[in-house]
N, CA and C atoms of all chains as a GROMACS GRO file, in nm:
protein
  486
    1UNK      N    1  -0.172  -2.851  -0.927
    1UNK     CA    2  -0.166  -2.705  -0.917
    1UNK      C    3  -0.126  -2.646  -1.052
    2UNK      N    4  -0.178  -2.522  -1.076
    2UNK     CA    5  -0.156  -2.473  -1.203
    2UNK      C    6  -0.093  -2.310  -1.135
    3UNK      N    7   0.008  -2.259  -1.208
    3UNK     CA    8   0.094  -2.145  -1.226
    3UNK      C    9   0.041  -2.071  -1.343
    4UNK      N   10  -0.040  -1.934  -1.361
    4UNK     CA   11  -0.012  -1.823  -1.438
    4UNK      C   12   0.028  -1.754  -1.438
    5UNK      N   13   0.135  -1.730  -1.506
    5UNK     CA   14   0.240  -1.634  -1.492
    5UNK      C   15   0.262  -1.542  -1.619
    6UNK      N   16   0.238  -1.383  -1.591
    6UNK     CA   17   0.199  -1.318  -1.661
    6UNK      C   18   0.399  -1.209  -1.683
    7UNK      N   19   0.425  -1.191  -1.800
    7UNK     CA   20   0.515  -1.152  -1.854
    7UNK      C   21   0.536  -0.981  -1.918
    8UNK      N   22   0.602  -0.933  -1.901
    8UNK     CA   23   0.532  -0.813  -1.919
    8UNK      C   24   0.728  -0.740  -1.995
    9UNK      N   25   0.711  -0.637  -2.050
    9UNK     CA   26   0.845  -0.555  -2.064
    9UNK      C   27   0.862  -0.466  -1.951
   10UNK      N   28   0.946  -0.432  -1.903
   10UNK     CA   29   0.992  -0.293  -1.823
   10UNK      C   30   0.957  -0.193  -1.876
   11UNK      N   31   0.895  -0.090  -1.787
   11UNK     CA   32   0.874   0.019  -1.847
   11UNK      C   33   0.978   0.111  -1.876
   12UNK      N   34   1.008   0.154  -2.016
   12UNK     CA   35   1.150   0.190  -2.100
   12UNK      C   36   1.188   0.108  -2.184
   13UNK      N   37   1.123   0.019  -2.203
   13UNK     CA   38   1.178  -0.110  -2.299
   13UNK      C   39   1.096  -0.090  -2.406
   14UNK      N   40   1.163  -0.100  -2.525
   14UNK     CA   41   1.064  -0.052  -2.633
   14UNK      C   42   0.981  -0.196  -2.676
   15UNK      N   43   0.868  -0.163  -2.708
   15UNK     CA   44   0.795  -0.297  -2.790
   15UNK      C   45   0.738  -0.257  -2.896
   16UNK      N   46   0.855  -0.320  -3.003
   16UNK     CA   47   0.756  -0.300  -3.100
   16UNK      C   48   0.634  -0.382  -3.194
   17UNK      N   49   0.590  -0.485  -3.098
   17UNK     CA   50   0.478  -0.575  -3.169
   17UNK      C   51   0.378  -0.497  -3.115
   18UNK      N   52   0.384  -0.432  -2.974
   18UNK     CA   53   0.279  -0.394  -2.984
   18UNK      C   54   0.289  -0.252  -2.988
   19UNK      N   55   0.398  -0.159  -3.069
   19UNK     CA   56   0.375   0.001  -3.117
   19UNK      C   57   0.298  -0.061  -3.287
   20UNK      N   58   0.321  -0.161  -3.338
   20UNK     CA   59   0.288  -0.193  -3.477
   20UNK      C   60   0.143  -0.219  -3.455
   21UNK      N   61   0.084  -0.307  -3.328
   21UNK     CA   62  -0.039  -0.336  -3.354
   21UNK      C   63  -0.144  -0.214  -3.262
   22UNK      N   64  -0.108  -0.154  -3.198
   22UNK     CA   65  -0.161  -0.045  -3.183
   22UNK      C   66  -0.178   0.060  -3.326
   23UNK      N   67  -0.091   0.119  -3.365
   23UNK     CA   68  -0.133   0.181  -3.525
   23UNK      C   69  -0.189   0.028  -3.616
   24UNK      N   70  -0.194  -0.017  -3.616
   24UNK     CA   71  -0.260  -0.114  -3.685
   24UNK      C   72  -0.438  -0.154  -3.653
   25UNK      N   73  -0.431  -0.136  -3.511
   25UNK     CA   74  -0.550  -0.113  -3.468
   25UNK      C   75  -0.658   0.069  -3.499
   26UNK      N   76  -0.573   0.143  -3.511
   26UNK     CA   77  -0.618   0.311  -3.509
   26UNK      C   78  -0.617   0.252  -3.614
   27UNK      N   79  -0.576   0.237  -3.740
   27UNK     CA   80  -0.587   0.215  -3.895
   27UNK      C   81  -0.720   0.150  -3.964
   28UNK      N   82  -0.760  -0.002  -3.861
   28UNK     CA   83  -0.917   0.006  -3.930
   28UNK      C   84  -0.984   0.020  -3.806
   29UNK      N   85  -0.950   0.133  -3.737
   29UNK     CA   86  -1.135   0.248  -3.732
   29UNK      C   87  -1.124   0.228  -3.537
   30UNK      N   88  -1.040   0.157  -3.513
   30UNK     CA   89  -0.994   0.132  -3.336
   30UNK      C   90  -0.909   0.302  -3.309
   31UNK      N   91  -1.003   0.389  -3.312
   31UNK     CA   92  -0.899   0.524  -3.295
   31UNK      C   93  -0.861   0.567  -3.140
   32UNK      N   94  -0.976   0.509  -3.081
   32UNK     CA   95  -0.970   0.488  -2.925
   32UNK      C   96  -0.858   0.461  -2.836
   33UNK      N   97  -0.748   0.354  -2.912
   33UNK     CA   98  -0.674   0.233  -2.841
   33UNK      C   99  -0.551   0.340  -2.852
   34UNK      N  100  -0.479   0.364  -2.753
   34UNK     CA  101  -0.411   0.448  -2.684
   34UNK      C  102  -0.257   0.369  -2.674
   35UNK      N  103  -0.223   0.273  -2.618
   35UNK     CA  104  -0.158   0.225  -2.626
   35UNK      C  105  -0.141   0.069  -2.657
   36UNK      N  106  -0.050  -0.010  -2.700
   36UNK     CA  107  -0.037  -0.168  -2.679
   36UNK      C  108   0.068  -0.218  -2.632
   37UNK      N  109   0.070  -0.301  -2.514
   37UNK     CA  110   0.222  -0.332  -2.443
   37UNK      C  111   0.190  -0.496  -2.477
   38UNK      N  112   0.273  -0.562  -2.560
   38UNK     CA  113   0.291  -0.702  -2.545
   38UNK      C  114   0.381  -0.779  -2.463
   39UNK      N  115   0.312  -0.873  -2.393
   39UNK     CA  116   0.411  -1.001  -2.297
   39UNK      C  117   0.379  -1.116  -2.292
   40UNK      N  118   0.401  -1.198  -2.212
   40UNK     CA  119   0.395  -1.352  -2.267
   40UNK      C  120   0.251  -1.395  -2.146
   41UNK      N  121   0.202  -1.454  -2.144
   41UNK     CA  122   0.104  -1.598  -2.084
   41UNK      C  123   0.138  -1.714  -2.067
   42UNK      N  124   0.186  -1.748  -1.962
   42UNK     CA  125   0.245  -1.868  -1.920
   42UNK      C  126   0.138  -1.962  -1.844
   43UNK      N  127   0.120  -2.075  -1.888
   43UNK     CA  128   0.025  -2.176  -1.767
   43UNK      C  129   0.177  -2.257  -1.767
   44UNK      N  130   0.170  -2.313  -1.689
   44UNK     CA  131   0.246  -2.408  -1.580
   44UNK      C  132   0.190  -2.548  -1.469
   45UNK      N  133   0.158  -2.599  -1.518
   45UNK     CA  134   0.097  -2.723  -1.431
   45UNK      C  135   0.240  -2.819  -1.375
   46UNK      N  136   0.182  -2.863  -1.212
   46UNK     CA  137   0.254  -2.960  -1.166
   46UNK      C  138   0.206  -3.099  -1.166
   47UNK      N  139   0.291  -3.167  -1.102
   47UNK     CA  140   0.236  -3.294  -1.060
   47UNK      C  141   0.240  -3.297  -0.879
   48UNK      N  142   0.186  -3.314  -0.839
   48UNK     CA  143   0.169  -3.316  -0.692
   48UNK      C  144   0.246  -3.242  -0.604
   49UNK      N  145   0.206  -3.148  -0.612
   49UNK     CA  146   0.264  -3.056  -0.499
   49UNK      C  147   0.185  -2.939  -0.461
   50UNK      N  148   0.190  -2.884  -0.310
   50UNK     CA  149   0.138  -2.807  -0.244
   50UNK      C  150   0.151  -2.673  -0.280
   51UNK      N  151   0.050  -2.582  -0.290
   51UNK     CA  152   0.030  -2.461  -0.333
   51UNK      C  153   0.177  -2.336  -0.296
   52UNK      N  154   0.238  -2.395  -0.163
   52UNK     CA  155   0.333  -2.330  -0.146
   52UNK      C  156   0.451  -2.356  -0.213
   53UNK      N  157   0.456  -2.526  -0.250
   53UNK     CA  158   0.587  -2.565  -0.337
   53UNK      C  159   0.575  -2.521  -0.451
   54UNK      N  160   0.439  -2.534  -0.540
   54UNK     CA  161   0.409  -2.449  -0.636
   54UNK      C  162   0.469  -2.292  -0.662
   55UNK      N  163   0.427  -2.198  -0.545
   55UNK     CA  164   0.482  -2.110  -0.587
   55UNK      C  165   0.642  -2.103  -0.536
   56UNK      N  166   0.688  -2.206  -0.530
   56UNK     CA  167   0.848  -2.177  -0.488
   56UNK      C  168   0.916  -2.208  -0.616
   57UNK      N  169   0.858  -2.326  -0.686
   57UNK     CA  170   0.918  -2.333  -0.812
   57UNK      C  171   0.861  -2.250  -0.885
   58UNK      N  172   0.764  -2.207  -0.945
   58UNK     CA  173   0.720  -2.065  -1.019
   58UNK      C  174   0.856  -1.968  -1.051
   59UNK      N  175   0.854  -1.930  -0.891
   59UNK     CA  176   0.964  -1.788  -0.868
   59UNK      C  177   1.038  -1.857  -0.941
   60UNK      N  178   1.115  -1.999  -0.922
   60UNK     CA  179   1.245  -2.010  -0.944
   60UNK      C  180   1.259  -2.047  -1.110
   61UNK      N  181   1.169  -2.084  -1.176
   61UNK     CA  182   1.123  -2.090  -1.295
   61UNK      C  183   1.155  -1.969  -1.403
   62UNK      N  184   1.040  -1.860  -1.297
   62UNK     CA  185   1.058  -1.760  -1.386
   62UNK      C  186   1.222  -1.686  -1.362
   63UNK      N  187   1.275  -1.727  -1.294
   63UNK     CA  188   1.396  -1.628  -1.223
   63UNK      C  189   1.501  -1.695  -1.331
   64UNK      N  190   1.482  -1.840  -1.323
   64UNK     CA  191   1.610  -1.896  -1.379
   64UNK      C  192   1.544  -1.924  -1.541
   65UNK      N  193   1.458  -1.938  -1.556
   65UNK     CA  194   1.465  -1.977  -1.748
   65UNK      C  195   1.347  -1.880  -1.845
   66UNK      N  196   1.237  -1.817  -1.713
   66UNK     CA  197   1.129  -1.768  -1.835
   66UNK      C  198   1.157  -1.639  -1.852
   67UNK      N  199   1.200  -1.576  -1.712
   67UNK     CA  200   1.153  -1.404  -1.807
   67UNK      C  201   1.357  -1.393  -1.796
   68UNK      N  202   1.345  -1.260  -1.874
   68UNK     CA  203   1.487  -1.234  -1.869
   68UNK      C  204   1.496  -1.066  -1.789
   69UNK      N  205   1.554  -1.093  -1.700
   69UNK     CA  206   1.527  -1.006  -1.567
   69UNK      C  207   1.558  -0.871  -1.604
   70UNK      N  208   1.684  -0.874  -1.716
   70UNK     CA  209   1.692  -0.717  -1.748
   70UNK      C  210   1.561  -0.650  -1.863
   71UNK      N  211   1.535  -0.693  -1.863
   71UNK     CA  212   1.435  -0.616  -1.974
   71UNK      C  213   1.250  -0.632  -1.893
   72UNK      N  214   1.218  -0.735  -1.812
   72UNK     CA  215   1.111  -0.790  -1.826
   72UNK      C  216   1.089  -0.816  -1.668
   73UNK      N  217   0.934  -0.817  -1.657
   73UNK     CA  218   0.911  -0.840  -1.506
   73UNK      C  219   0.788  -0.954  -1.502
   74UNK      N  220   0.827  -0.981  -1.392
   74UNK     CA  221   0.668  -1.085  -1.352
   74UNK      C  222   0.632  -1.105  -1.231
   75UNK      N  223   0.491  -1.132  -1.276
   75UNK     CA  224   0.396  -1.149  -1.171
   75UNK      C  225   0.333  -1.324  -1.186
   76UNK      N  226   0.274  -1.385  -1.103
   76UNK     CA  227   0.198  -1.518  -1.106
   76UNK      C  228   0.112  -1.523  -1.010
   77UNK      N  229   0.003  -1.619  -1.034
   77UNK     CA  230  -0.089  -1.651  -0.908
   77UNK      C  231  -0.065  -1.797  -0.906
   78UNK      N  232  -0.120  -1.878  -0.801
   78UNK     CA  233  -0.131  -1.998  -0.800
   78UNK      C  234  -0.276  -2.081  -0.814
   79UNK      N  235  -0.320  -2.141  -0.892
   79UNK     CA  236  -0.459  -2.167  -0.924
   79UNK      C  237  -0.476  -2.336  -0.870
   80UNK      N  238  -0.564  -2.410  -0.834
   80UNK     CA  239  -0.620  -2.531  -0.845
   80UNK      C  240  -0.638  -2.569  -1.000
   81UNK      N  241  -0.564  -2.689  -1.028
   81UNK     CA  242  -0.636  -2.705  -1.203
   81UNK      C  243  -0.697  -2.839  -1.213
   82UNK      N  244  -0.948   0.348  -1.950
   82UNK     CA  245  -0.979   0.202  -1.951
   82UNK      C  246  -0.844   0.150  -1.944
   83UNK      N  247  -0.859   0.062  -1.915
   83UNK     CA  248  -0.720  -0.061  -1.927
   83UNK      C  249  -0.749  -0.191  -1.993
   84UNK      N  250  -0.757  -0.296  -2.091
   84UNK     CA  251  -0.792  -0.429  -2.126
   84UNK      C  252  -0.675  -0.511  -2.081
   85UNK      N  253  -0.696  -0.618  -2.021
   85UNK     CA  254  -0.615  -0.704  -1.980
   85UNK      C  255  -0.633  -0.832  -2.088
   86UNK      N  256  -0.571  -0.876  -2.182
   86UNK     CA  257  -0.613  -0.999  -2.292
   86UNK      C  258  -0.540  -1.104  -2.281
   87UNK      N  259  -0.585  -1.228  -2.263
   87UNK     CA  260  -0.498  -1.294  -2.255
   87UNK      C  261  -0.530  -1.440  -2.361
   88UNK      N  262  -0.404  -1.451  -2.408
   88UNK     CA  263  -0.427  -1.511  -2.609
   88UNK      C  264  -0.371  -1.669  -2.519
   89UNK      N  265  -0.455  -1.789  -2.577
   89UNK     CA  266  -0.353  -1.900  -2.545
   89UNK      C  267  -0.395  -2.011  -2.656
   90UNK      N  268  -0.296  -2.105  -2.682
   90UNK     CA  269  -0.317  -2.203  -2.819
   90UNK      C  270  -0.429  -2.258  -2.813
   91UNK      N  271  -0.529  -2.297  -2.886
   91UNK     CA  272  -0.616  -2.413  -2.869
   91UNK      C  273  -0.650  -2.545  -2.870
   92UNK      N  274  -0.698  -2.626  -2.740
   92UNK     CA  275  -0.617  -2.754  -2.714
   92UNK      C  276  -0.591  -2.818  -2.813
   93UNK      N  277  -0.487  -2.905  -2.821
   93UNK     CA  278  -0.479  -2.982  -2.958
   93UNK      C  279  -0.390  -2.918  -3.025
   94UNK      N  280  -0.322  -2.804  -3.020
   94UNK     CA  281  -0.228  -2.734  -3.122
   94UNK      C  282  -0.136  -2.760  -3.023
   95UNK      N  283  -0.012  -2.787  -3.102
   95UNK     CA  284   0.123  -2.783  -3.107
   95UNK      C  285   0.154  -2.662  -2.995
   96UNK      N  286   0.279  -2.654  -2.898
   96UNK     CA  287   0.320  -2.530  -2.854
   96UNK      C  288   0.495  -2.565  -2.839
   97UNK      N  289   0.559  -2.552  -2.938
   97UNK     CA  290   0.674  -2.626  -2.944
   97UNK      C  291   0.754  -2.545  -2.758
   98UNK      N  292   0.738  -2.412  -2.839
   98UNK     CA  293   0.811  -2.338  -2.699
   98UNK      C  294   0.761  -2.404  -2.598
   99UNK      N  295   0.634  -2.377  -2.536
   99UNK     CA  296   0.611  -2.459  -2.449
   99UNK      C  297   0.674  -2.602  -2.375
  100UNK      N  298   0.728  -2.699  -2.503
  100UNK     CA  299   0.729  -2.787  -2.492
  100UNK      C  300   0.924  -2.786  -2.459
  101UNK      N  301   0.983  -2.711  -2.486
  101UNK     CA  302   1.057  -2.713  -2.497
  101UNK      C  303   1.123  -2.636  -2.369
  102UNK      N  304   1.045  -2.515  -2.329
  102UNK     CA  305   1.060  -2.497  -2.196
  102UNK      C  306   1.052  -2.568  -2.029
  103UNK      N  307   0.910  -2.722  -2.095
  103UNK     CA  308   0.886  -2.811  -1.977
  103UNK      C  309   1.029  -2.886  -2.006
  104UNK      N  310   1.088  -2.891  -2.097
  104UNK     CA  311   1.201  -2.973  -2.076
  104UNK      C  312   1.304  -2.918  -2.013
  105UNK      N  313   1.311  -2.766  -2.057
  105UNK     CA  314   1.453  -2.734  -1.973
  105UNK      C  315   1.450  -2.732  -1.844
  106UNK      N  316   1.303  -2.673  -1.825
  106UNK     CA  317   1.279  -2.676  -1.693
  106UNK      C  318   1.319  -2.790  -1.600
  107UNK      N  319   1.275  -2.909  -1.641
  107UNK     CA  320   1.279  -3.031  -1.582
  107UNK      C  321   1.453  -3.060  -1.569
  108UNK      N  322   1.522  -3.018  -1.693
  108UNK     CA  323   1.654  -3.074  -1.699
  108UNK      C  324   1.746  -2.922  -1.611
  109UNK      N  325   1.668  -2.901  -1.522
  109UNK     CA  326   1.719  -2.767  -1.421
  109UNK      C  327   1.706  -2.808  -1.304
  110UNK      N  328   1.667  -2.940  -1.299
  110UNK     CA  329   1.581  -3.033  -1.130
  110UNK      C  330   1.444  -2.955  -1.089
  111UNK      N  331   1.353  -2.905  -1.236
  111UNK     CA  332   1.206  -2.878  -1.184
  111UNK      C  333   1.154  -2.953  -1.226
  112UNK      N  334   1.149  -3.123  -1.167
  112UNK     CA  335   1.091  -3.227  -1.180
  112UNK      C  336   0.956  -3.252  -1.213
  113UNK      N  337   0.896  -3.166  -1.109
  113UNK     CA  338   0.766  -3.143  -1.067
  113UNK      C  339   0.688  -3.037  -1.209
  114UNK      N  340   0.725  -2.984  -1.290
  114UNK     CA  341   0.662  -2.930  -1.379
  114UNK      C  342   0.643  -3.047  -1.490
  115UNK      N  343   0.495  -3.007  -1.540
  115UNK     CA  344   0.442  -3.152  -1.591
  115UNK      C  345   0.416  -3.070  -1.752
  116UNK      N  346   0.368  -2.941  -1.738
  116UNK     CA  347   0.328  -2.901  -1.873
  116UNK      C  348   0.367  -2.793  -1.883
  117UNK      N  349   0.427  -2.685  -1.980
  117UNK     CA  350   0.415  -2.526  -1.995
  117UNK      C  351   0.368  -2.580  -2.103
  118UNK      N  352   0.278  -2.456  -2.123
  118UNK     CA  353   0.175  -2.363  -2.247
  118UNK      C  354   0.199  -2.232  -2.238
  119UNK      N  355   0.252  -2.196  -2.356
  119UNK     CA  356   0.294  -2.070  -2.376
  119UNK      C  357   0.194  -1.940  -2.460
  120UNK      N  358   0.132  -1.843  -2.407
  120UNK     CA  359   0.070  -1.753  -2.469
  120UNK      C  360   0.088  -1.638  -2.482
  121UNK      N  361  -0.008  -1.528  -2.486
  121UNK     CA  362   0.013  -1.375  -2.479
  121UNK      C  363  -0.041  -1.302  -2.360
  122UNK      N  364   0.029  -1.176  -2.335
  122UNK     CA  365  -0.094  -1.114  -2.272
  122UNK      C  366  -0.035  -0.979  -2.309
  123UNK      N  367  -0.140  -0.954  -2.333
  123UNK     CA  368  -0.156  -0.806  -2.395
  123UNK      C  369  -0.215  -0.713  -2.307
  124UNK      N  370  -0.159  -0.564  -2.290
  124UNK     CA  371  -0.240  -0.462  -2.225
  124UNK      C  372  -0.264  -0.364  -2.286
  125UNK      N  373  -0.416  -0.325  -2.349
  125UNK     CA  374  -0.436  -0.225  -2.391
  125UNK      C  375  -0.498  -0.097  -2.348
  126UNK      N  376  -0.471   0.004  -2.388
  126UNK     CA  377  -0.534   0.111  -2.322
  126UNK      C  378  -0.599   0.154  -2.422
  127UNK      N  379  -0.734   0.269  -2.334
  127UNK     CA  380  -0.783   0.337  -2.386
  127UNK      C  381  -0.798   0.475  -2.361
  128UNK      N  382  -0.854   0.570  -2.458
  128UNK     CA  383  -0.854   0.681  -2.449
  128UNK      C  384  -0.992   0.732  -2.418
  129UNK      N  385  -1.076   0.775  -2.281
  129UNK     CA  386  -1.198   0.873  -2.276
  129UNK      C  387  -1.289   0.752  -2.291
  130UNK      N  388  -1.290   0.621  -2.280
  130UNK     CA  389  -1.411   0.528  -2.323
  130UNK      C  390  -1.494   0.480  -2.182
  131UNK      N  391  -1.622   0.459  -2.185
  131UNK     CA  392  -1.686   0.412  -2.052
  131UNK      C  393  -1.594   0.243  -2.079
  132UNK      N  394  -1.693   0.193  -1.955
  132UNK     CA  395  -1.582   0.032  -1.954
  132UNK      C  396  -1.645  -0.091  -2.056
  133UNK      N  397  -1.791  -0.005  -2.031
  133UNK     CA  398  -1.883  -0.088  -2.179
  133UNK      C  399  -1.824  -0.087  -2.321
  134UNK      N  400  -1.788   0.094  -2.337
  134UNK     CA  401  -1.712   0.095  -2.460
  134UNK      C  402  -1.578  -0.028  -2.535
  135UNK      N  403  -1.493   0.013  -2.399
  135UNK     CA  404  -1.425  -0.066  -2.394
  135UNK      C  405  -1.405  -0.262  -2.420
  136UNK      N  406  -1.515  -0.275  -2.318
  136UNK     CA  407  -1.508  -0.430  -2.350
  136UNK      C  408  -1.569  -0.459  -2.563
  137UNK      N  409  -1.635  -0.366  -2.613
  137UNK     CA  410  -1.671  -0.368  -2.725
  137UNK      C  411  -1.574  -0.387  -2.849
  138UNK      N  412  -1.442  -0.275  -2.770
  138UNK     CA  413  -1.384  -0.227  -2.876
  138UNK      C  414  -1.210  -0.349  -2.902
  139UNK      N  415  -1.241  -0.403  -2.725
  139UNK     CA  416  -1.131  -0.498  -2.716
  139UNK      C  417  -1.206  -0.611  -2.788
  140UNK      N  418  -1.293  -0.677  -2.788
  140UNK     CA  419  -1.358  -0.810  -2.833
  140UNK      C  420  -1.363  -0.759  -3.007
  141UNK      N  421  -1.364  -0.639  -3.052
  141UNK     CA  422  -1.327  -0.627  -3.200
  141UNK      C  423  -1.173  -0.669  -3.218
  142UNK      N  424  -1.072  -0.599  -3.121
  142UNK     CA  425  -0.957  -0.592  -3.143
  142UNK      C  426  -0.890  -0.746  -3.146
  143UNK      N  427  -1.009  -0.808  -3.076
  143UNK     CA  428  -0.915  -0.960  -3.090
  143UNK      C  429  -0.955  -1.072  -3.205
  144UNK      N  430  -1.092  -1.044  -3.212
  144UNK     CA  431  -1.112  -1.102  -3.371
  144UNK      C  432  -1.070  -1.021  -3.477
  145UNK      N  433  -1.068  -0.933  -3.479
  145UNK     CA  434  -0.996  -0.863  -3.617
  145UNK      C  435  -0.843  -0.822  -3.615
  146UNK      N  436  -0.771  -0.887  -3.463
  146UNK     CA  437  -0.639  -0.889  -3.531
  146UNK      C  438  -0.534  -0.906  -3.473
  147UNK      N  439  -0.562  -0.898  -3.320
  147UNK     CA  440  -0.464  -0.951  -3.214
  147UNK      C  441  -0.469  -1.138  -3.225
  148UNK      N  442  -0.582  -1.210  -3.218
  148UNK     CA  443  -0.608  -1.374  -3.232
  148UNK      C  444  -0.628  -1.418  -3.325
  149UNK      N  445  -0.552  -1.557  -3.345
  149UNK     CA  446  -0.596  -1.613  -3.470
  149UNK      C  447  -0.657  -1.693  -3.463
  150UNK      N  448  -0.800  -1.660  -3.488
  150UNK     CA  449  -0.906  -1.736  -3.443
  150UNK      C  450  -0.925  -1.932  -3.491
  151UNK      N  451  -0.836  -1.968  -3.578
  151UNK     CA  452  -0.803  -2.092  -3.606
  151UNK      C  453  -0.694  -2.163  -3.510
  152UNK      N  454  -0.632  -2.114  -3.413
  152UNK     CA  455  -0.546  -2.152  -3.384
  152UNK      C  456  -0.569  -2.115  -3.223
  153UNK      N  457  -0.617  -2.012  -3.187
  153UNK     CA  458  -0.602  -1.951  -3.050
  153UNK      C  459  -0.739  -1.883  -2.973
  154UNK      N  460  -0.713  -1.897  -2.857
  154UNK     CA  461  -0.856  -1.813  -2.769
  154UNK      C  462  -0.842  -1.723  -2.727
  155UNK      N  463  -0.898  -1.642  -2.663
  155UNK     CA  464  -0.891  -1.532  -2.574
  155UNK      C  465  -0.962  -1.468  -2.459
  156UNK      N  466  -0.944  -1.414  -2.386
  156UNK     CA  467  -1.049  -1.379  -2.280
  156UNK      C  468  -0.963  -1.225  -2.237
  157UNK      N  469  -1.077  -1.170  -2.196
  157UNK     CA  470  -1.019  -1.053  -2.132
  157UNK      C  471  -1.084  -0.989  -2.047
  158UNK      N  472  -0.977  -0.882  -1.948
  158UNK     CA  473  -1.050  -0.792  -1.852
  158UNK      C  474  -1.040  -0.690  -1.841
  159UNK      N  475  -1.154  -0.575  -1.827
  159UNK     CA  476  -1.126  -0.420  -1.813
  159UNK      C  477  -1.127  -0.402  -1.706
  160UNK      N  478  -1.026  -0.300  -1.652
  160UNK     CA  479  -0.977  -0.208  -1.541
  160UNK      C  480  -0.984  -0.101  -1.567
  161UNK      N  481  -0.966  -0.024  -1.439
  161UNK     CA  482  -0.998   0.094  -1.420
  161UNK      C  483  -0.798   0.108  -1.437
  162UNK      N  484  -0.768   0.202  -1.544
  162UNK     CA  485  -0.621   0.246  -1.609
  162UNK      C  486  -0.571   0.334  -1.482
   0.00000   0.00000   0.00000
């Protein structure tokens, strides 16, 4: 089983990799691009376990070591890999 | 528009974080995690663009400056913002 788990800031949390690459983007000729919010991409593979144990360690993954709860939120799906 | 991007190493490259997260993980009793790979995901918006526009202007935005095309891939998806 494979875990993607998508990382994101809270909304109010400033980011500035992506306030820099947004004007960086309007700068050569992207005048369109409105905003840029950067977060992380996580894959996660197990070794034998059921789609439900999968997502039990996920949660507990992201809860206890990946995202940091005051600033940041997440979401995951559970995939076949 | 909305772009959903999502940046990840290309096989064969190094992902120390990654590597370093399957360990803590494991040394937390998440036995069962065999690999993290660590990437991006980016959300960009747009301003007034059809979704054609869009997918155009994101597939510029990632070769010219969000990916490093020696090192990393990308894929992405437009939504309705």
């Amino acid at each position: 089983m494979k875990a993607k788990i998508y990382i994101s800031y809270k909304e109010g949390i400033l980011d500035p990799e992506g306030n820099i690459s947004r004007k960086a983007l309007n700068n050569i000729g992207l005048s369109e691009v409105n905003d840029v919010r950067f977060g992380k991409y996580i894959e996660m593979t197990f070794n034998g376990v059921s789609k439900e144990k999968a997502e039990e360690l996920t949660q507990i993954a992201c809860e206890k070591l990946l995202a940091n709860h005051n600033t940041e939120t997440f979401k995951f799906e559970i995939v076949e890999s």
